[in-house]
C-alpha positions in Angstrom: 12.9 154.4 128.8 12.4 151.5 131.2 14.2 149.1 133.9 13.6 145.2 133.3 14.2 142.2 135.5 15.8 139.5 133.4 15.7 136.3 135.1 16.7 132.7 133.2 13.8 130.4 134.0 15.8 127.3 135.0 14.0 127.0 138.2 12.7 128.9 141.2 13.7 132.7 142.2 15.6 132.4 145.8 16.2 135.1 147.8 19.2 136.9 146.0 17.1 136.7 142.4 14.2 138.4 144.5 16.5 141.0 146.5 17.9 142.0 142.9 14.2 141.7 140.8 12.9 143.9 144.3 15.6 146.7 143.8 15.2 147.0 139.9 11.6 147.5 140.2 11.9 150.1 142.9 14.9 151.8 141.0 12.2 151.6 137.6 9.1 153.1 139.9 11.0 155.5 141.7 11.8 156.9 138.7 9.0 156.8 137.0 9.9 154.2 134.2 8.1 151.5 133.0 9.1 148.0 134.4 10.0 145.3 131.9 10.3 141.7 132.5 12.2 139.6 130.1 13.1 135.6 130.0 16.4 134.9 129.1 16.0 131.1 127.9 18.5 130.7 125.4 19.3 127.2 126.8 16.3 125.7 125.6 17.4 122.4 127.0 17.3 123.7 131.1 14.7 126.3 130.6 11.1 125.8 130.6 7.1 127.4 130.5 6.7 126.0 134.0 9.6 127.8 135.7 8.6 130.8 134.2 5.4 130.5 135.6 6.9 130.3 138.6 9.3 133.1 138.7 6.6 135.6 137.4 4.2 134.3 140.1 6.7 135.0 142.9 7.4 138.3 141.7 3.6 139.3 142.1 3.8 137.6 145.3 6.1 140.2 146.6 4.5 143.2 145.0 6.7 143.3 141.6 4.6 143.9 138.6 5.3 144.6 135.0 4.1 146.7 132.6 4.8 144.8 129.1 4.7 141.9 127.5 6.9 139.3 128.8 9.9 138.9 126.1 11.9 135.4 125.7 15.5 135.4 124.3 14.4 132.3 122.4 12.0 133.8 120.3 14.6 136.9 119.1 17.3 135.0 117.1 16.8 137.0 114.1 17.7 140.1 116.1 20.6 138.6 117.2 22.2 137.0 113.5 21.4 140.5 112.5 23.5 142.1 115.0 26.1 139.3 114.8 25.9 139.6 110.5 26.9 143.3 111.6 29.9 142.5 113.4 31.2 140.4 110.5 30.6 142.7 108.2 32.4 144.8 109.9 35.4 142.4 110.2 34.8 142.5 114.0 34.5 138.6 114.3 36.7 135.1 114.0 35.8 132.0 114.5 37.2 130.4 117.7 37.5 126.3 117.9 38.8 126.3 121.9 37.7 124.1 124.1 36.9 125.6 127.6 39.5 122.9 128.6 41.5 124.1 126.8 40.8 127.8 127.3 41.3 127.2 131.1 44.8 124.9 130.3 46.5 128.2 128.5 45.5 130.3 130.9 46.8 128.5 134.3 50.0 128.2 132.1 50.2 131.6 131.1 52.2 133.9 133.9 49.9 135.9 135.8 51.7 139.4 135.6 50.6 140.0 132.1 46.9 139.9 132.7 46.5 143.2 133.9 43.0 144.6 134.0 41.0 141.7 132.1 38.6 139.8 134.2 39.0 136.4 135.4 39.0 134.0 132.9 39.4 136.2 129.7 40.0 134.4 126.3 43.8 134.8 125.5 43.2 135.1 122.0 44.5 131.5 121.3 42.5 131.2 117.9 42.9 135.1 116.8 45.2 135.0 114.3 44.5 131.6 112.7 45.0 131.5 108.8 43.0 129.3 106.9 44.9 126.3 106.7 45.0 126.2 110.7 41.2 126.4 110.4 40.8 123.9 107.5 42.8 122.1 109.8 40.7 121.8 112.9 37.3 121.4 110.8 38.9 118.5 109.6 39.4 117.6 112.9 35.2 117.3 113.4 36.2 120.9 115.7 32.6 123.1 115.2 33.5 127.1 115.5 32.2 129.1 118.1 32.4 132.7 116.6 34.6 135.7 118.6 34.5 139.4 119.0 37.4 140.6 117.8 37.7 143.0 120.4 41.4 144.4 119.6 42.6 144.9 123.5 39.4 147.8 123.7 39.9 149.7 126.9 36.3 150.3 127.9 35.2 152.0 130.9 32.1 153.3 132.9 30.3 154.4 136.0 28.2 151.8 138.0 25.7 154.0 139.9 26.9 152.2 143.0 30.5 150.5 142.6 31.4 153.9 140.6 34.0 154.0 138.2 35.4 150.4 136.3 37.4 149.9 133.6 38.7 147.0 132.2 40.6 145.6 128.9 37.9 143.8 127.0 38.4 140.2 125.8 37.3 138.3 122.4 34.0 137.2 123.9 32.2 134.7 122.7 28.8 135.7 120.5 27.6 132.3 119.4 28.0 129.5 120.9 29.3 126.2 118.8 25.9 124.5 119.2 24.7 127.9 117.4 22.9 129.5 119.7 23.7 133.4 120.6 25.6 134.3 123.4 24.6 136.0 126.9 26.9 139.2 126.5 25.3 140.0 122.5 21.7 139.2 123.6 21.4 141.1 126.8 23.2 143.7 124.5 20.6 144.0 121.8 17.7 143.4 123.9 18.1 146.1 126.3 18.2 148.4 122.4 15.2 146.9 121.1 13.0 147.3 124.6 14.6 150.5 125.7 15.9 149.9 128.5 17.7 153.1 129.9 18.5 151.3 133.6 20.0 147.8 134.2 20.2 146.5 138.0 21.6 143.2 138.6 23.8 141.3 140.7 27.4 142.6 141.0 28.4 138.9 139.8 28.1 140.5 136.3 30.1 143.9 136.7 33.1 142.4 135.3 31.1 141.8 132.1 29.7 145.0 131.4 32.5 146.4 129.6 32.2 143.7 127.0 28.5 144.7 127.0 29.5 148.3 126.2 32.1 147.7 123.4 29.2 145.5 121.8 26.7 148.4 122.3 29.2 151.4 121.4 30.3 149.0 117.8 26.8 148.5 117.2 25.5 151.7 117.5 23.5 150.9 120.2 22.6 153.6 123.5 24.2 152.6 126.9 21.8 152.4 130.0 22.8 153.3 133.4 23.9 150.4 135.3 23.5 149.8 139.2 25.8 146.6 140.4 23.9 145.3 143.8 25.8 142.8 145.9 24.7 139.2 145.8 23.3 137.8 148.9 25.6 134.9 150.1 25.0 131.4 152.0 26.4 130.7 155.6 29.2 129.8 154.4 30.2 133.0 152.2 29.3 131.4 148.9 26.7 132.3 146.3 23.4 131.5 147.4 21.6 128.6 145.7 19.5 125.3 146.4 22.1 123.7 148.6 21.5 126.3 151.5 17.9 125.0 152.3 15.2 127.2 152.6 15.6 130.0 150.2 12.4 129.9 147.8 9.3 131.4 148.3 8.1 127.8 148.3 9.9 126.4 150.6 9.9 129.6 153.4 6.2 129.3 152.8 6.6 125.8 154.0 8.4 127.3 157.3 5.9 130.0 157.9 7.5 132.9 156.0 4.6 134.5 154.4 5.4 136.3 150.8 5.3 139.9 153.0 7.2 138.7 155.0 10.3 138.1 152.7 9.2 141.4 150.9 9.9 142.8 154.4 13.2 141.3 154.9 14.5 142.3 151.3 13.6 145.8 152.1 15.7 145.6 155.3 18.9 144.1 153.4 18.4 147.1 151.0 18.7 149.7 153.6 15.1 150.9 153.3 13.0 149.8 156.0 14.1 148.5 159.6 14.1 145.3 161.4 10.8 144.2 161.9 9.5 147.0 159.9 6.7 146.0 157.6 6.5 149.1 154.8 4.2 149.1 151.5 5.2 148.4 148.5 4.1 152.3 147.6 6.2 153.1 151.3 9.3 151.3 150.0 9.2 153.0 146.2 8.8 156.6 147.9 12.0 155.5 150.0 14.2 154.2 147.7 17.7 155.6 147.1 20.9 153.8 145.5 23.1 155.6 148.4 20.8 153.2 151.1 22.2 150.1 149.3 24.9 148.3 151.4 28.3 148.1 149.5 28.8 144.5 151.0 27.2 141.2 150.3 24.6 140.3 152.4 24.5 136.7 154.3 21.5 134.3 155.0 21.6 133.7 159.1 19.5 130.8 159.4 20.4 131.3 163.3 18.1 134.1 163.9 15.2 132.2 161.6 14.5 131.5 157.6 15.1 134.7 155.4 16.9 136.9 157.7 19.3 138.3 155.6 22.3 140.1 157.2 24.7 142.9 155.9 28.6 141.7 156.3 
């Protein structure tokens, strides 16, 4: 059993990475369970060693250790052909030659009644039922296949320790790319198996997606974890946070005075654990934690009152 962080070293942890990576590890050592950290680089082309670096050193900055081995998607694609050679065998997978184009195309010209419970931006099945001279067809055509669940309209639910109950229809999602490298929603999926990981907390961003990560666990045989969904912290201007909003690194707060504690400090405000200007212990904030502290909203940076104040909506 174990809770993990699972950042994508692209570049450096901001504030809403290190609010989310801050309430996993507190979740995990509240608990009692063994803390996990785990790269997922399958983008070989924007990830790299010296982001990596990066991220794990501003995690110890704040007080976040881990107690493994750090694991990196990109050295685990035999786990994940296995699991994907599975679904095939199974006749649980089709091979999809959609561009995202024109992915997005049928779905603005679909009506929007009929899409019910799916999440934004769920495949229509547009390749599904393609017999093999449509295929030939587009292979002629110099089209390379991504490869599809074939989910068959699953209606999957379960209960987010924090947003509670969701249930959704699952789409065909994707499983490998057409470059050949193995999708997000598989990996995460057969990872969390192979590490045992029992609790998963990340950004509320991905809560649509987790019923696709079920279906893949419960046709795989694979155990579900408990999930906790936090809110993302927002810019000024109510969207997700990210470089364009300034200061937002450890780096560059640093550069404004904001020492490492200090953001610890703020974090543990935003998560309903310590009060303003409170300055708890790492040990303090564990033997606090609860998931009914966490504010349901997002929470906003408000550069007004000074770098790294974070604000509940």
């Amino acid at each position: 059993m174990a809770g993990r962080f699972a950042p994508s070293p692209t570049g450096d942890l901001h504030l809403g990475n290190l609010r989310t990576a801050l309430a996993a590890w507190l979740a995990a050592r509240s608990a009692g369970l063994p803390f996990l950290v785990r790269m997922e680089d399958l983008d070989r082309i924007t990830s790299s060693v010296a982001h990596e670096q990066r991220q794990l050193a501003d995690l110890s900055a704040i007080g976040i250790d881990h107690d493994r081995e750090v694991v990196r998607q990109s050295e685990r694609f035999d786990r994940y052909d296995a699991a994907i050679a599975a679904l095939t065998a199974g006749g649980r997978t089709y091979p999809c030659y959609c561009t995202r184009r024109e992915i997005r195309a049928e779905i603005e010209a679909a009506p929007s009644a009929p899409h019910g419970d799916r999440p934004d931006g769920a495949y229509p099945g547009t390749c599904r039922r393609l017999d093999a001279t449509q295929r030939a067809r587009r292979e002629a055509e110099g089209r390379r296949p991504a490869l599809r669940l074939l989910a068959d309209d699953a209606d999957v639910g379960f209960v987010d320790l924090l947003a509670g109950p969701v249930r959704a229809t699952v789409d065909d999602v994707v499983l490998r790319r057409n470059d050949g490298v193995p999708a997000y929603n598989l990996a995460v999926v057969v990872d969390d198996a192979a590490q045992g990981v029992t609790q998963v907390v990340r950004g509320d961003d991905l809560l649509a997606s987790t019923p696709r990560q079920v279906l893949l666990q419960r046709l795989l045989g694979l155990p579900t974890p408990a999930y906790l969904h936090v809110p993302l912290v927002l810019g000024a201007d109510g969207q997700r946070l990210a470089k364009r909003h300034g200061s937002v690194t450890l780096a560059e707060l640093a550069a404004a005075g904001v020492t490492p504690s200090d953001v610890r400090s703020r974090l543990a405000v935003s998560l309903g654990l310590a009060a303003t200007h409170e300055r708890p212990s790492t040990d303090e904030l564990v033997a606090r934690f609860a998931v009914d502290a966490i504010p349901r909203a997002p929470v906003i940076v408000d550069d007004d009152h000074g770098p790294a104040t974070l604000v509940v909506r």
